[in-house]
C-alpha positions in Angstrom: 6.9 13.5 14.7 5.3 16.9 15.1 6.1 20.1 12.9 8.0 21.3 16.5 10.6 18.9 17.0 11.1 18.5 13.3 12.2 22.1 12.9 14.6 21.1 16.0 16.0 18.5 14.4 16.7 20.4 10.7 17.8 23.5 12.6 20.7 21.2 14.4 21.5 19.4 11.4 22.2 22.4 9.0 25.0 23.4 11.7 26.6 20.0 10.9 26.1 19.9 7.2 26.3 22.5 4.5 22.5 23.1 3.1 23.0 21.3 0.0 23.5 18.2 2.2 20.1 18.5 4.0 16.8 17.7 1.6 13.6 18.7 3.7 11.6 19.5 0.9 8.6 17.0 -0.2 10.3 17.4 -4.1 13.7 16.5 -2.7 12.6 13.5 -0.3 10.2 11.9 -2.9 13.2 10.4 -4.9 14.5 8.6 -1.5 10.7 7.0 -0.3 11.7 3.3 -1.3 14.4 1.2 -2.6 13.9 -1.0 -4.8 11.0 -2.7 -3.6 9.1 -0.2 -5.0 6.0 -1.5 -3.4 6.5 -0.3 0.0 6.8 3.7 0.2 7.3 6.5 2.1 8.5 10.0 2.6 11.4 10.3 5.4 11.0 13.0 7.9 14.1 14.4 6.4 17.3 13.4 4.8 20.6 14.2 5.3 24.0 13.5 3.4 27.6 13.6 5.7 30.2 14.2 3.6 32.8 12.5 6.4 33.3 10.5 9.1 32.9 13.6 11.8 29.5 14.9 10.2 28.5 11.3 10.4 29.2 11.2 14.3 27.6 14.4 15.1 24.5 13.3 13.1 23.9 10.3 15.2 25.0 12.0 18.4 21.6 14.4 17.5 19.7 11.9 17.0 20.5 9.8 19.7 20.2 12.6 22.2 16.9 13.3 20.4 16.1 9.8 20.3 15.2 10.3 16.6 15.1 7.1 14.9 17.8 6.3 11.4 17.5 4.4 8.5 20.8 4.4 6.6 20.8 4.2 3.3 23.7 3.6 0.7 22.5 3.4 -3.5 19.2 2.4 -3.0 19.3 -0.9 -5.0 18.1 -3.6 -1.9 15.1 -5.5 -2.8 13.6 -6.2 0.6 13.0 -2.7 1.4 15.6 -2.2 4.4 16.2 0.9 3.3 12.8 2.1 3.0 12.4 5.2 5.4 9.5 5.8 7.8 7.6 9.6 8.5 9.4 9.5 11.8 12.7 8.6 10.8 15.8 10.7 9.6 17.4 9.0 6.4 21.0 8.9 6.2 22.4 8.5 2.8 25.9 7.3 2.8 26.4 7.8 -0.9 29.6 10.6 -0.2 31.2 8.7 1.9 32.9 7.5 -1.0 36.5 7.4 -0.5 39.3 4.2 -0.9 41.5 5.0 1.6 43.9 2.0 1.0 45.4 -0.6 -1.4 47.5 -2.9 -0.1 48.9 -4.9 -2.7 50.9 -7.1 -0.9 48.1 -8.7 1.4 45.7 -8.3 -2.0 42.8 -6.3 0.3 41.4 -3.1 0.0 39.9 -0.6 2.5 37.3 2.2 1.4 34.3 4.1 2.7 30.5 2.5 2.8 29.4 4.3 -0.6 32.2 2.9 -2.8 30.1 1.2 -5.2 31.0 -2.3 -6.2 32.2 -2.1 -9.7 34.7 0.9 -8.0 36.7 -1.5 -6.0 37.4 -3.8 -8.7 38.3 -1.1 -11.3 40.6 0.2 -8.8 42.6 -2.6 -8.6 42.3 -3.8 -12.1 45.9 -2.8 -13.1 47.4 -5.0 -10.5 45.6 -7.7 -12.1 43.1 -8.1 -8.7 39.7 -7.9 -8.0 36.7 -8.1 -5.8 34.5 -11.5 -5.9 30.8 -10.7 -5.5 29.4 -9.1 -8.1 25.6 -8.6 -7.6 23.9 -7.8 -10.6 23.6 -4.0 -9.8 27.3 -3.8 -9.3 27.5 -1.2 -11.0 25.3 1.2 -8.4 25.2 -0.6 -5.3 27.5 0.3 -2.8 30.4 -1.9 -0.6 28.2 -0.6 3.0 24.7 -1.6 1.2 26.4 -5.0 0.3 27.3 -5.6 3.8 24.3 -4.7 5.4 22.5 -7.3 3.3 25.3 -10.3 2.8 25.2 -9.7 -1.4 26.1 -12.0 -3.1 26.1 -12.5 -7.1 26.7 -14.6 -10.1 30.2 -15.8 -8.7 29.0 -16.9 -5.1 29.1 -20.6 -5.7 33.1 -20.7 -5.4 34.2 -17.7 -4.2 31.3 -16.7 -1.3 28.7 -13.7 -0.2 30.3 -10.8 1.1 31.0 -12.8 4.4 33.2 -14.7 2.4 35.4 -11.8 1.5 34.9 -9.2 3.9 38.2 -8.8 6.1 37.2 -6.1 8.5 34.4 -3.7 9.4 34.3 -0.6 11.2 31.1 0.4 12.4 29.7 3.6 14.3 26.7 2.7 17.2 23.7 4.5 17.9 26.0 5.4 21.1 28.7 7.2 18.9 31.2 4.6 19.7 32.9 3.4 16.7 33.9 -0.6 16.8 36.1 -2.1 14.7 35.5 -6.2 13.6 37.6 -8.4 12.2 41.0 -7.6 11.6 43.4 -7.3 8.1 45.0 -10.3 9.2 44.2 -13.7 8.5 42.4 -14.8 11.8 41.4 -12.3 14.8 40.8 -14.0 18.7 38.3 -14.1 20.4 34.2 -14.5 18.6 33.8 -13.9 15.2 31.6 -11.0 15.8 32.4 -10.2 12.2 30.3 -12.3 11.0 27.0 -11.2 12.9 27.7 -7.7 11.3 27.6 -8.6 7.4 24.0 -9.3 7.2 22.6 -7.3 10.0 20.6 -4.5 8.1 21.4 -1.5 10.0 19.8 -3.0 13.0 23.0 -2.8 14.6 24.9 0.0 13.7 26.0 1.9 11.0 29.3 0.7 8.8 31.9 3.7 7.8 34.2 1.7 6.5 35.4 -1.9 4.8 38.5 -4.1 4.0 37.7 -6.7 1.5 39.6 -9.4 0.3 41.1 -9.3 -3.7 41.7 -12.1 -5.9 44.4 -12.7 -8.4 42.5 -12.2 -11.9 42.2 -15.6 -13.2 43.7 -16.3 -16.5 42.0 -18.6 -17.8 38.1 -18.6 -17.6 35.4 -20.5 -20.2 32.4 -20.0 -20.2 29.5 -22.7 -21.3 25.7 -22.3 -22.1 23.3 -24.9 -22.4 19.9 -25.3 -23.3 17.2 -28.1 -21.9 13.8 -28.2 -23.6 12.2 -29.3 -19.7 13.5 -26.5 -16.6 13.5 -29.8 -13.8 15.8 -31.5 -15.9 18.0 -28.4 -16.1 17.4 -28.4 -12.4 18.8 -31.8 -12.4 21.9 -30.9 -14.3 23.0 -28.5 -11.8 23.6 -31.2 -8.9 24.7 -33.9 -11.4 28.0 -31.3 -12.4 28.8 -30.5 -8.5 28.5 -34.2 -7.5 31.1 -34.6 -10.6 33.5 -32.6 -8.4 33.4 -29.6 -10.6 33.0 -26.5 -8.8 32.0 -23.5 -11.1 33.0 -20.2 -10.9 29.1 -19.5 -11.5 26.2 -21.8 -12.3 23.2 -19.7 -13.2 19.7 -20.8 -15.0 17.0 -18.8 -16.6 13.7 -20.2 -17.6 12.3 -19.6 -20.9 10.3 -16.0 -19.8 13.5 -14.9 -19.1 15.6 -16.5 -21.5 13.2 -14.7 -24.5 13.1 -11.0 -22.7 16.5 -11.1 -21.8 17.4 -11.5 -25.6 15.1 -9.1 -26.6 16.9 -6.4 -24.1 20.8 -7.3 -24.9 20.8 -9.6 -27.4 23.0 -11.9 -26.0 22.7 -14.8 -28.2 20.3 -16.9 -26.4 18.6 -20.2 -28.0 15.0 -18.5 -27.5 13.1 -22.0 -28.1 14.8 -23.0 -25.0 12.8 -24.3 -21.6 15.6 -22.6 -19.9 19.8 -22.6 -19.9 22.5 -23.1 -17.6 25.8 -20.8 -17.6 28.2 -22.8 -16.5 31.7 -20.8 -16.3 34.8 -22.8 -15.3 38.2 -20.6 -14.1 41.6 -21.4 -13.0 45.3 -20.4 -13.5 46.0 -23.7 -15.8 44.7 -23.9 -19.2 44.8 -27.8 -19.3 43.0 -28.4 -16.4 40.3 -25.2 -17.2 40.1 -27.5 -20.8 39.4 -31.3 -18.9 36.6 -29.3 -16.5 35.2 -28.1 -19.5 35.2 -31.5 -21.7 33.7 -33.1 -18.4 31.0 -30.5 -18.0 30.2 -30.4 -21.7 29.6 -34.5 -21.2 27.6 -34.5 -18.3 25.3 -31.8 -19.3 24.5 -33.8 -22.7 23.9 -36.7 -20.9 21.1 -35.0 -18.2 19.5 -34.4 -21.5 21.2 -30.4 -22.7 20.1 -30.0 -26.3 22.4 -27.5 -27.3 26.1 -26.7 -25.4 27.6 -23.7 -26.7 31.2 -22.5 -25.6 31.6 -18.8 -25.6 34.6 -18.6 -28.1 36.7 -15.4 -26.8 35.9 -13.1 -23.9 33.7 -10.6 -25.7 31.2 -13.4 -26.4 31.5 -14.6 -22.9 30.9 -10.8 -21.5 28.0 -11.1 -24.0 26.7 -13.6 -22.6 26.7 -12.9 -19.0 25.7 -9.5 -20.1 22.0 -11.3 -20.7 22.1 -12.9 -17.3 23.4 -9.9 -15.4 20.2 -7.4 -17.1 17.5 -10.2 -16.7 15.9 -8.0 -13.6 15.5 -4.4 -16.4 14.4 -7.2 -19.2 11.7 -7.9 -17.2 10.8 -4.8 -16.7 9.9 -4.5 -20.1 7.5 -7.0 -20.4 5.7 -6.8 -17.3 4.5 -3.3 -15.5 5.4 -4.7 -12.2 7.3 -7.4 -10.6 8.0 -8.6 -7.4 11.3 -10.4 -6.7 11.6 -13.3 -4.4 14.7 -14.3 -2.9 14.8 -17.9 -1.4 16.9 -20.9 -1.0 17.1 -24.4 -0.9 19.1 -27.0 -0.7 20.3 -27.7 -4.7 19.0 -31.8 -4.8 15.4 -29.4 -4.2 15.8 -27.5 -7.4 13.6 -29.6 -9.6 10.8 -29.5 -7.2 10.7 -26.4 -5.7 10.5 -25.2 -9.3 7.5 -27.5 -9.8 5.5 -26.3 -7.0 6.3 -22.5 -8.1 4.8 -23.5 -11.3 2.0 -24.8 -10.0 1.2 -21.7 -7.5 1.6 -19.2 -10.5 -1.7 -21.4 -12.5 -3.2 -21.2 -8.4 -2.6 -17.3 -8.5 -3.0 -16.7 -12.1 0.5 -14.7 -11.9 3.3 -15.6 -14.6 6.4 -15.8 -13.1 9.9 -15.6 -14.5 12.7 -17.7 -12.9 16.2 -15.7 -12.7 18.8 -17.8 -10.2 21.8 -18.8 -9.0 21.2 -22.2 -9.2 25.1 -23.2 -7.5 23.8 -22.3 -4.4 20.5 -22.9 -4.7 19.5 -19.0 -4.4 16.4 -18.6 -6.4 15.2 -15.5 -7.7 11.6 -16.1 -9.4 10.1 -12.3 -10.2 6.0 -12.6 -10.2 4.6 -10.7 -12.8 1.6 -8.7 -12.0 -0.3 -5.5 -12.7 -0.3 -2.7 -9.6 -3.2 -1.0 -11.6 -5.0 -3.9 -11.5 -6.6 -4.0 -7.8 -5.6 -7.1 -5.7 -2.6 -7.6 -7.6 0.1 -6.3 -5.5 -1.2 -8.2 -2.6 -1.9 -11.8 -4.9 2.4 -11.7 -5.6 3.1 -11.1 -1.9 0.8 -13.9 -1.0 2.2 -16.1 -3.4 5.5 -15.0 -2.7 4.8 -16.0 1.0 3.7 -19.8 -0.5 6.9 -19.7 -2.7 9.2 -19.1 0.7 7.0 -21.6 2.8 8.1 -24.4 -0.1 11.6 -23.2 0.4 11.4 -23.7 4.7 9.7 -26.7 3.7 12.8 -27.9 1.1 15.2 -27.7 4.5 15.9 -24.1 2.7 15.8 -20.5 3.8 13.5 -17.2 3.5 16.4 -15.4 1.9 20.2 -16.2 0.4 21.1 -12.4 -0.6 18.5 -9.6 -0.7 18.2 -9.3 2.9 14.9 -9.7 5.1 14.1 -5.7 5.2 10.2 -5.5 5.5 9.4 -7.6 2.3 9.9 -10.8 4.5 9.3 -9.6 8.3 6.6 -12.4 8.6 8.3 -14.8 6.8 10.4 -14.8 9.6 7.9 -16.0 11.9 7.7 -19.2 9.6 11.7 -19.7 10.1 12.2 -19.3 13.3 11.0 -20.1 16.6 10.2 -18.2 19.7 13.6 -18.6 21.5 15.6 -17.8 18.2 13.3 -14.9 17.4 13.8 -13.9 21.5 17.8 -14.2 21.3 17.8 -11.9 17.7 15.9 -9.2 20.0 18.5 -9.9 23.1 21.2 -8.9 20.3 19.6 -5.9 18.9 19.3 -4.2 22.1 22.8 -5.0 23.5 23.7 -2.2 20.4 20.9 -0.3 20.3 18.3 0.0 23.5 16.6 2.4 22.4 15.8 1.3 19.3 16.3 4.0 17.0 18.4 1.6 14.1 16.5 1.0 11.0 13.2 -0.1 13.5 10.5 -2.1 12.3 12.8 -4.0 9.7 14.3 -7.7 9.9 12.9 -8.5 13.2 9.0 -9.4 13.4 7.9 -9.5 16.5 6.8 -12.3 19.1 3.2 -11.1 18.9 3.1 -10.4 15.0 4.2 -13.7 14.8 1.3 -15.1 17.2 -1.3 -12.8 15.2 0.0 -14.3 12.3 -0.5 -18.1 13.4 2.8 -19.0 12.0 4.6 -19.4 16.0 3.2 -21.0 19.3 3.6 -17.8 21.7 1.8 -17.8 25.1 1.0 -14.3 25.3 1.6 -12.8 28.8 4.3 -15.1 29.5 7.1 -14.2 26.9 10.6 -14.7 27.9 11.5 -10.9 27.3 8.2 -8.5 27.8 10.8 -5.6 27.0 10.7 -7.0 23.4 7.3 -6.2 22.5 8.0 -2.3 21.4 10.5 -3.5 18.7 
């Protein structure tokens, strides 16, 4: 976009927000030019903060009579750079937006605006004894809108679910200025779950203003078990042996020994450093004799897949300690390495052992160490790729092998991504998922909210002829179903 219709578009905007709220400076939009793939940058054409629901409106009615395109952005925290602006583009942070509007304790949910962090919602129900499920590992920043936009899950999806899992309602504002609710505070809603094809959609679809989540009671008994294997595909192993027992964790997570060692440098949480890698195996219910017989059980099984050491976290500061290592792996890293780049791929759990094999092999093909960080329950894997941006070729050695790592995982009857989202990190990854006609009915979706195109473009979506450029989809070009679909 030209200087011109720039000038236009900050003149209107400081009429709907006071000037503090409107960054147009290159100082001020530097801090907002990626998420946290730090990889992909740049500068926003401008950025704007509504402090309410009405500023919100009016922004989007600018820029859909300008037909300026939005990228919405909540703490910043995604991975997969869906929040990563463009020079054309008008961030929207939704960080004010920041209210909880309503507890209701009786039907244990809460409702509050997109940039309620997720930590908030669980301290503000902690006196009633509740809380809110997903924790992902930057609960502490990320927001409840950011979390929906990219499914989040966290160390307690295996039992309890993503954000899906728990997300009651949704209200959401389109490019249109019509603002739709999903879902419903009740139980069940008629008609099609159209809920569910909003958590997940990364701001292709609209913009979400505000949330009902489920609570859970607290539960009062929880234990908490780590355990050390001297081989990572025999951890692997143990994973599916204690599901197939008919135990179902509250979280199952393993860390390999790169990330076993600087994660106990960074919190010292009392890790066996000699250690391949460990499992963290927590166990929760509301009876204390049947928390104690999962525990014996699990305690048994993983000696016999070969643990070498079983240690049971002996009161709940040692068990927060504990997690505490698992939950700052991602900074730990950051300490040893100058850059990382996180992968986020799943397979089915049977898999573990050797999809972990094959990324062991590709880091000796790249010459890249990588450091394995997941939540083995579901199978999500998280392996961060070490590398050097200051070295040239580096960046672009972990994308490729990234790329290899998520082919394994299509290949394992697994998925591209479990939690961070496709954003741009995996746009041609898609290609490898998904076929023509699927790729063809996401596009049909998109545009039934937003024709124009102006929602977070570019991200989530490749298109049909990236994909044929690529190699990775049979497209006959001239005859595509939709030839609308080629400007997305």
């Amino acid at each position: 976009m030209n200087s011109e219709p720039r000038t236009a578009l900050c003149n209107a905007l400081s009429k709907i927000v006071a000037s503090e709220s409107l960054l147009t400076e290159p100082e001020e939009l530097t801090p907002y030019e990626c998420d946290g793939l730090t990889a992909l940058r740049e500068v926003p054409l401008a950025v704007v903060l509504p402090e309410n629901l009405d500023q919100l409106r009016a922004i989007v009615a600018l820029c859909n009579q300008m037909q300026v395109a939005v990228v919405t952005r909540g703490a910043g925290t995604g991975l997969s750079g869906g929040a990563r602006p463009s020079k054309d583009a008008l961030l929207i942070g939704l960080a004010k937006l920041n209210r909880i509007l309503k507890i209701n304790s009786d039907r244990k949910s809460i409702t509050v605006e997109p940039g309620v962090t997720n930590l908030a919602i669980s301290q503000a129900v902690s006196h009633l004894n509740l809380y809110y499920a997903p924790d992902p590992s930057s609960q502490i920043a990320c927001t409840i809108g950011g979390n929906v936009a990219e499914n989040a899950g966290g160390v307690h999806c295996i039992k309890y679910g993503l954000t899906v899992n728990n997300v009651l309602q949704v209200r959401m504002l389109t490019i249109d200025g019509e603002l739709l609710t999903f879902g419903s505070e009740s139980l069940d809603t008629t008609g099609y779950d159209l809920l569910s094809l909003v958590v997940g959609s990364e701001g292709l679809l609209g913009i979400v203003t505000e949330v009902t989540v489920r609570l859970l009671d607290r539960p009062p008994e929880v234990r908490l078990l780590l355990a050390a294997f001297d081989q990572i595909e025999v951890a692997g192993d143990a994973v599916g042996a204690i599901l197939t027992a008919g135990i179902t964790p509250a979280g199952l997570e393993m860390m390999d020994h790169r990330s076993i060692q600087a994660a106990e440098d960074f919190t010292h949480a009392g890790y066996p450093r000699e250690a391949a890698a460990i499992l963290l195996c927590e166990l929760d219910g509301r009876s204390p004799e049947s928390v104690a017989e999962q525990a014996i059980k699990s305690i048994e099984i993983l000696k016999q897949c070969g643990a070498t050491q079983v240690i049971e976290a002996k009161s709940e500061a040692h068990r927060n300690q504990l997690w505490a290592g698992r939950k700052g792996a991602f900074p730990a890293i950051g300490r040893i390495s100058p850059d990382y780049y996180v992968m986020d791929g799943t397979i089915p759990r049977r898999h573990l052992g050797t999809v972990l094999q094959q990324i062991d092999q590709l880091s000796n093909e790249f010459g890249l160490e990588v450091a394995n960080v997941f939540h083995a329950g579901d199978g999500n894997l998280h392996p961060l790729i070490l590398y050097d941006a200051n070295q040239p070729g580096e960046l672009q050695k972990a994308e490729q092998m990234g790329t290899e790592i998520l082919k394994h995982c299509i290949e394992a009857g697994g998925s591209i991504t479990g939690e961070h989202g496709v954003g741009l990190e995996k746009l041609d990854a898609m290609c490898s998922q998904f076929n023509e006609s699927e790729l063809s009915l996401f596009h049909q979706l998109k545009q039934v909210f937003d024709p124009h195109n102006l929602l977070n473009p570019g991200k989530a979506i490749p298109t049909l002829h990236r994909c044929a450029e690529l190699g990775a989809m049979h497209v006959h070009h001239g005859q595509l179903p939709h030839p609308e679909l080629e400007r997305f």
